[in-house]
C-alpha positions in Angstrom: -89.8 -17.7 4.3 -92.7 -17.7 1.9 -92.3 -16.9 -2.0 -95.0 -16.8 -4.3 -94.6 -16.9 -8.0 -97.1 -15.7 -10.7 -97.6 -17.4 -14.4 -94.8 -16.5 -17.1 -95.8 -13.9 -19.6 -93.9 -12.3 -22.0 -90.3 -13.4 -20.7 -91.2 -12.0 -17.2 -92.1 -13.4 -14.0 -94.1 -11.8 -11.3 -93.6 -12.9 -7.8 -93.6 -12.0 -3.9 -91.5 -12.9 -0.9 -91.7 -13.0 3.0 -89.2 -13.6 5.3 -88.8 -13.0 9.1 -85.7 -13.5 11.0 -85.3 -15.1 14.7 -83.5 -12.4 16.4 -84.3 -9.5 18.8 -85.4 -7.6 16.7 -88.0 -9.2 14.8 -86.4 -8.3 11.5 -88.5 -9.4 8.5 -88.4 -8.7 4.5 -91.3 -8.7 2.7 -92.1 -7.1 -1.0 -92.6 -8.3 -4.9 -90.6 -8.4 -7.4 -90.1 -9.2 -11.7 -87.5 -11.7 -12.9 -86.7 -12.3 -16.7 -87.2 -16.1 -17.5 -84.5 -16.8 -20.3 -83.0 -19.7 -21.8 -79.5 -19.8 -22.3 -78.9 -22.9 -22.9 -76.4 -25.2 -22.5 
């Protein structure tokens, strides 16, 4: 599995992931994607 992540900017951060299974199939996952970086505190 490989994720990549991007810099923070404005609350959102910008990455991309790759993952490839061992079975028959050869079945991997692979895209980008935005998460919201938030503090909630304790």
């Amino acid at each position: 599995m490989q994720l990549r992540f991007g810099e923070i900017k404005g609350g959102q951060l910008q990455g991309e992931i790759y993952m490839a299974l061992p079975d028959e199939h050869q079945s991997f996952v692979a895209g980008t994607f935005k998460a919201e970086v938030r503090d909630d505190g304790p």
